[in-house]
C-alpha positions in Angstrom: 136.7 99.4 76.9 133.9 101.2 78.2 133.3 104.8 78.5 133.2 105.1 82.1 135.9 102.5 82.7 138.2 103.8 85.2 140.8 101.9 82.1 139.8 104.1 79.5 140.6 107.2 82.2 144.1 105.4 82.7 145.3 104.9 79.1 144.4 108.4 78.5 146.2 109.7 81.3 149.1 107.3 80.4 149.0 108.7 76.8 148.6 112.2 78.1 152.2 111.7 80.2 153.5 110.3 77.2 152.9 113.2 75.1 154.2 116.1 77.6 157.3 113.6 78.4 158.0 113.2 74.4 157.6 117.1 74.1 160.5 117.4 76.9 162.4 115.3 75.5 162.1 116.4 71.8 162.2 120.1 72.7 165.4 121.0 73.0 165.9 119.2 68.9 163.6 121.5 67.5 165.5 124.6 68.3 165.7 126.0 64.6 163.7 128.6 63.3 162.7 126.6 59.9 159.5 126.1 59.2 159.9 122.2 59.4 160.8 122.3 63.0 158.2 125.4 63.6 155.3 123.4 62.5 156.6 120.2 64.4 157.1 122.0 67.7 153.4 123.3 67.2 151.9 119.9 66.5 153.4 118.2 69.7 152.0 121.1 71.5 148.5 120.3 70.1 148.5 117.0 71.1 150.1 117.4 74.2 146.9 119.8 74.6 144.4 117.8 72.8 145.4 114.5 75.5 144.9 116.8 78.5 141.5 118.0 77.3 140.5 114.5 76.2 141.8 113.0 79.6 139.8 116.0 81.7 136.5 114.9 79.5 136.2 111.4 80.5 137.6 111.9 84.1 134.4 114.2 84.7 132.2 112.1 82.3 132.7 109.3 84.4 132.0 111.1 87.9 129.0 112.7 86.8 127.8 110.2 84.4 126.9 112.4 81.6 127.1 109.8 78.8 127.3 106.2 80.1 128.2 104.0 76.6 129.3 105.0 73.3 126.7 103.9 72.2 125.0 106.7 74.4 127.8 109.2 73.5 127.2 108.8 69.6 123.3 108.9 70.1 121.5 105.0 70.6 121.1 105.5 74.2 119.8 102.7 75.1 116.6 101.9 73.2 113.1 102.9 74.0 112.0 103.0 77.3 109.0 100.5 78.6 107.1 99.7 82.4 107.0 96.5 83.5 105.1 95.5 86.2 107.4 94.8 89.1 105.9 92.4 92.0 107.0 93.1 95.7 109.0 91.7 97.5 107.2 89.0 99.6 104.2 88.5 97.7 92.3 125.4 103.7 94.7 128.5 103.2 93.0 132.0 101.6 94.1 131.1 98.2 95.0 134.8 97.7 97.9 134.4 100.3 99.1 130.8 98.6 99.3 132.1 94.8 99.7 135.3 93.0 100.3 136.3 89.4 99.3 133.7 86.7 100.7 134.4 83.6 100.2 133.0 79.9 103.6 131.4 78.4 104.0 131.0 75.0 105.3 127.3 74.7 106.0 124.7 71.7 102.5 122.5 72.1 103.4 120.3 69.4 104.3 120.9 65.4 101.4 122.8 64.7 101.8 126.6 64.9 99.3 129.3 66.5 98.7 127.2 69.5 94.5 127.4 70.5 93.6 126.4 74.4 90.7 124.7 73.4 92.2 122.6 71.3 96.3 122.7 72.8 96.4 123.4 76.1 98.4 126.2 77.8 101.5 126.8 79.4 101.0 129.7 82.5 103.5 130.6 84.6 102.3 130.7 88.6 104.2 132.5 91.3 103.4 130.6 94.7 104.1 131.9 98.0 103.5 129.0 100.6 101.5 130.1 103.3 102.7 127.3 105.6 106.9 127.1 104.8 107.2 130.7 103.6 109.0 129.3 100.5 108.6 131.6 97.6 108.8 130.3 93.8 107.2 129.5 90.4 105.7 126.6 89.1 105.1 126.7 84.8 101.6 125.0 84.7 100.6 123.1 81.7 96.6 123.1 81.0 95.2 120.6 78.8 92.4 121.9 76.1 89.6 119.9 77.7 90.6 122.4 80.7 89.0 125.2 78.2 86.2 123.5 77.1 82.6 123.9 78.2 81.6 120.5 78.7 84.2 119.9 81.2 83.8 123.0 83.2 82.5 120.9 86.4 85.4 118.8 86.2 88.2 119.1 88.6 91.6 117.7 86.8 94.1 115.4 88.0 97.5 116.6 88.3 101.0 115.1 88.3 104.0 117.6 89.7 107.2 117.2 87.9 110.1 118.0 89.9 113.3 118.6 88.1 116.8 117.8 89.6 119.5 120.2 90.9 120.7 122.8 90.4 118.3 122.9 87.5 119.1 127.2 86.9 117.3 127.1 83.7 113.5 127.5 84.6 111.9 126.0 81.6 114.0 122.6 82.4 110.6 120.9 81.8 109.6 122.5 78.4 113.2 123.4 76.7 115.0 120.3 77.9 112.5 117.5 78.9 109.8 118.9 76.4 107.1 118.0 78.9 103.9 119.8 77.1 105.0 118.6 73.9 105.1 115.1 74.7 102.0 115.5 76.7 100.2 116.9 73.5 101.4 113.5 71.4 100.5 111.3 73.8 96.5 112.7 74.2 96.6 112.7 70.5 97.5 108.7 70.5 94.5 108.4 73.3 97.0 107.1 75.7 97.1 108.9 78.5 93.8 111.8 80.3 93.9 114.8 80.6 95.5 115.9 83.0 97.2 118.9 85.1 101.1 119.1 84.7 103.2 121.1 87.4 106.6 121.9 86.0 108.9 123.1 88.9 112.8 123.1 90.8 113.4 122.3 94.1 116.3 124.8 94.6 114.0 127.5 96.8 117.4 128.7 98.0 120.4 129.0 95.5 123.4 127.0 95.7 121.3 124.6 98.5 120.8 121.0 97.6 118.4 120.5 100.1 116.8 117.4 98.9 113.1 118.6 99.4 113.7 118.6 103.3 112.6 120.5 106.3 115.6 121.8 107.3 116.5 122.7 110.8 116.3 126.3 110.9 116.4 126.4 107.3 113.9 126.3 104.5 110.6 124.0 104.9 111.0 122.5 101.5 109.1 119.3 102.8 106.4 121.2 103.7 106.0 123.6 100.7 105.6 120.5 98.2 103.9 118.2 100.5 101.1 121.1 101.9 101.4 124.4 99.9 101.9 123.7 96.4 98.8 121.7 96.2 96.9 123.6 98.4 98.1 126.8 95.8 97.2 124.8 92.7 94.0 123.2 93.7 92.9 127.2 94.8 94.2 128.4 91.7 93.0 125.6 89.0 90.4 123.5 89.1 92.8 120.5 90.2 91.5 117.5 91.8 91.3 117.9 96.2 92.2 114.0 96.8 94.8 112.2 96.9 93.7 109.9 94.1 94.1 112.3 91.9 98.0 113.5 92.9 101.0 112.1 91.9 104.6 113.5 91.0 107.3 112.8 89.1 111.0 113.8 89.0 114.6 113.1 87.8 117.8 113.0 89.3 116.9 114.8 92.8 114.0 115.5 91.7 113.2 111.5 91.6 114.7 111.1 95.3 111.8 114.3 96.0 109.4 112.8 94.3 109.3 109.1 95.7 110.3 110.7 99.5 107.0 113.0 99.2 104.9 110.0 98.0 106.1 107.7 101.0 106.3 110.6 103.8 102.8 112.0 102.6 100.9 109.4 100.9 97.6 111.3 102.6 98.1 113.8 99.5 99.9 111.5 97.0 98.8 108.2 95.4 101.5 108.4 93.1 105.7 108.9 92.2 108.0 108.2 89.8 111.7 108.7 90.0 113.6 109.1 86.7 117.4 108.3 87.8 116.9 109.1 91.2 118.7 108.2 94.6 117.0 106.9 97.1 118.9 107.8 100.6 119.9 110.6 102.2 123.0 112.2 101.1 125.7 114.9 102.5 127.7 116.3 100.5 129.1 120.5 99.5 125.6 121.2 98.5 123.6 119.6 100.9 125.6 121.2 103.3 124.4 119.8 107.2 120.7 119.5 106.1 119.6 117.4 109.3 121.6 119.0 112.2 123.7 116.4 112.7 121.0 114.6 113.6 121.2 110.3 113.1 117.2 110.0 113.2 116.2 112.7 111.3 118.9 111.3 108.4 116.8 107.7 108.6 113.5 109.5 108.4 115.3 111.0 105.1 116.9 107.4 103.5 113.5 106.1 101.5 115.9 102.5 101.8 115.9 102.4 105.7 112.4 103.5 105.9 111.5 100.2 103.9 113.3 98.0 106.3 112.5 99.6 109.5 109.0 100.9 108.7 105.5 100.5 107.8 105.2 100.7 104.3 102.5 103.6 102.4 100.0 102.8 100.2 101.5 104.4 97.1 102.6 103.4 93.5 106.1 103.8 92.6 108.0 103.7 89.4 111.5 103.3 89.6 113.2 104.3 85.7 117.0 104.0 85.5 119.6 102.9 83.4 121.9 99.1 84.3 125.2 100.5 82.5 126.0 104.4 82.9 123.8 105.2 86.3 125.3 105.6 89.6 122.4 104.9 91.5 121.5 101.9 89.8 122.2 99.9 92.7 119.9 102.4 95.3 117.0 101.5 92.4 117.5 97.8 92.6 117.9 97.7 96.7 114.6 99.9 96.2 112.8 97.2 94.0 114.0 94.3 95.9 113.2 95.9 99.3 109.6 96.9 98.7 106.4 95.0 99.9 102.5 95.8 100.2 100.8 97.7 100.1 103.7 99.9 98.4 103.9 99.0 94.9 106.8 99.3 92.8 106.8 99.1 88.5 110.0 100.0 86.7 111.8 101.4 83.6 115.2 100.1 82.9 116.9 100.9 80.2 120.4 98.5 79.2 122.3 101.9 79.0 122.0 105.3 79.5 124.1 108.2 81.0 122.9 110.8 83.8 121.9 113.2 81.5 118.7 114.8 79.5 119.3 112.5 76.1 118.1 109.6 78.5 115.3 111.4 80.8 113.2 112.1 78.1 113.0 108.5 77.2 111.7 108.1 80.9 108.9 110.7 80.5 106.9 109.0 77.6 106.2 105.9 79.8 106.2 107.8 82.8 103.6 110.4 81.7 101.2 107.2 80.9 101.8 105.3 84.0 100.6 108.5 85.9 97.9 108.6 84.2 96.8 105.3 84.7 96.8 105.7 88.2 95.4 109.0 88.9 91.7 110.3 88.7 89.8 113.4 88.8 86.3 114.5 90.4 83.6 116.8 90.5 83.7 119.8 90.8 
């Protein structure tokens, strides 16, 4: 029975019902003050409890997909994570105004301690005010050490933007929980992947708004603060590559959805996305609240599904990572594969099993971090 089943949620609640109706019943026998009867009263009490909790556990589980197997509960999750190639269907701001305060954080660049620039990286931590959407908020910037070394000090980096999911409260979601520059650091020690720029941020510029990286009608320009002023900030900050060939981004949950929807709407600054677990339309829900005015067309121009079939398609890469057994928006990812056609490419990562949760997205970054790379150049400076 799986873990999800919606029969695993009704034998527990069955057994649950059984337990509190058994405790009614028995109850009123267990009136003596022995110590037999004391401790039986109290262990019907704890199961009665221990049922309710249990019960409560998989019901949410199984709406928000935390753990989609056992297998994924107890650890396996799923196996290792691999692209395959996936063939289509059918065949200038003042810089000082962008970016302020650049700060140094100290940062786990893999098992060796005292962490050197030249020959780690860096993790800084940038506060960006966008010049074009007003949005104000931080980005954690991971510098590789060729960044700090002489004979690359004409170079201008690529960079690949990592956009974590919602709510995402914890700002180092990239480093603590997806362990982003550590990973990074293994794979330039294996020689598989460039060096390379790595933008860690959240798309929550408001809190306790959802608002799915959109321009909002009379609300936040989130659209236009990843799309136009976080590169523009980076690019005036670090030497970061200017073109789009050297862009791409990267994201899980609704951070995926972001990530592909800025690739497609603005593929004049991206070349690049990859959604780990994403969705890929536009949804309403509590914490979206009415993000498009009520408006039909602006919700289309949102869904990345009916912009295939109704739309010219961009010239961008996209890798689609997601899970058969344990992901909700499994079926948005294979409607997405199925869907595409050139000159929009689609690879993918799909894993047999995995739930919606961080023990599965870091077995998406690996492959994702090296299919960037692939695809993405820098330039002179």
């Amino acid at each position: 029975m799986g873990l999800t089943s919606g029969g695993l949620l009704g034998l527990l609640s069955l057994i649950t019902i059984a337990c509190l109706a058994g405790t009614v019943r028995a109850w009123p026998r267990l009136a003596d003050a022995g110590l037999r009867t004391t401790a039986m009263r109290a262990g019907l009490l704890a199961a009665g409890q221990l049922m309710i909790i249990l019960t409560l556990l998989v019901g949410v589980n199984g709406y928000y997909l935390f753990y989609g197997t056992w297998s994924d509960l107890i650890g396996a999750a799923g196996g290792d994570a691999q692209v395959r190639q996936h063939p289509p269907a059918g065949s200038g701001a003042d810089a000082a105004a962008a970016t302020r305060v650049v700060r140094t954080v100290q940062a786990k660049l893999g098992p060796r301690d005292g962490a050197k620039p030249g020959r780690d990286g860096q993790v800084q931590h940038l506060e960006i005010h966008g010049v074009r959407s007003g949005v104000r908020t931080e980005a954690y910037v991971y510098l590789p050490p060729e960044y700090f070394q002489p004979e690359h000090a004409t170079k201008r980096f690529p960079v690949a933007l990592f956009i974590a999911g919602y709510p995402s409260r914890d700002r180092l979601t990239w480093i603590e929980k997806g362990r982003l520059p550590e990973e990074v650091v293994r794979q330039r020690a294996a020689g598989r992947i460039q060096p390379m720029i790595y933008v860690m941020m959240r798309p929550t510029v408001e809190p306790g708004w959802d608002t799915e990286c959109a321009d909002v009608p009379g609300g936040p320009k989130v659209e236009t603060f990843f799309a136009q002023d976080v590169p523009e900030a980076i690019s005036d900050t670090y030497r970061a590559a200017r073109s789009r060939q050297g862009w791409g981004v990267a994201g899980y949950s609704a951070g995926g959805y972001c990530a592909v929807k800025l690739a497609m709407l603005h593929s004049d600054r991206f070349t690049a996305a990859a959604s780990l677990a994403g969705h890929f339309r536009a949804i309403l829900d509590t914490t979206t609240r009415q993000l498009y005015d009520r408006s039909k067309q602006l919700r289309q121009d949102n869904d990345l599904l009916w912009r295939l079939r109704n739309l010219p398609q961009p010239p961008v890469s996209v890798l689609v990572a997601s899970a058969a057994i344990g992901e909700k928006t499994y079926p948005q990812a294979t409607a997405f594969m199925r869907t595409a056609r050139p000159p929009l490419l689609v690879d993918k990562v799909l894993l047999p099993t995995g739930g919606h949760n961080f023990k599965t997205f870091r077995k998406y970054i690996p492959p994702t971090i090296e299919w960037l790379s692939a695809r993405l150049r820098g330039e002179a400076r």
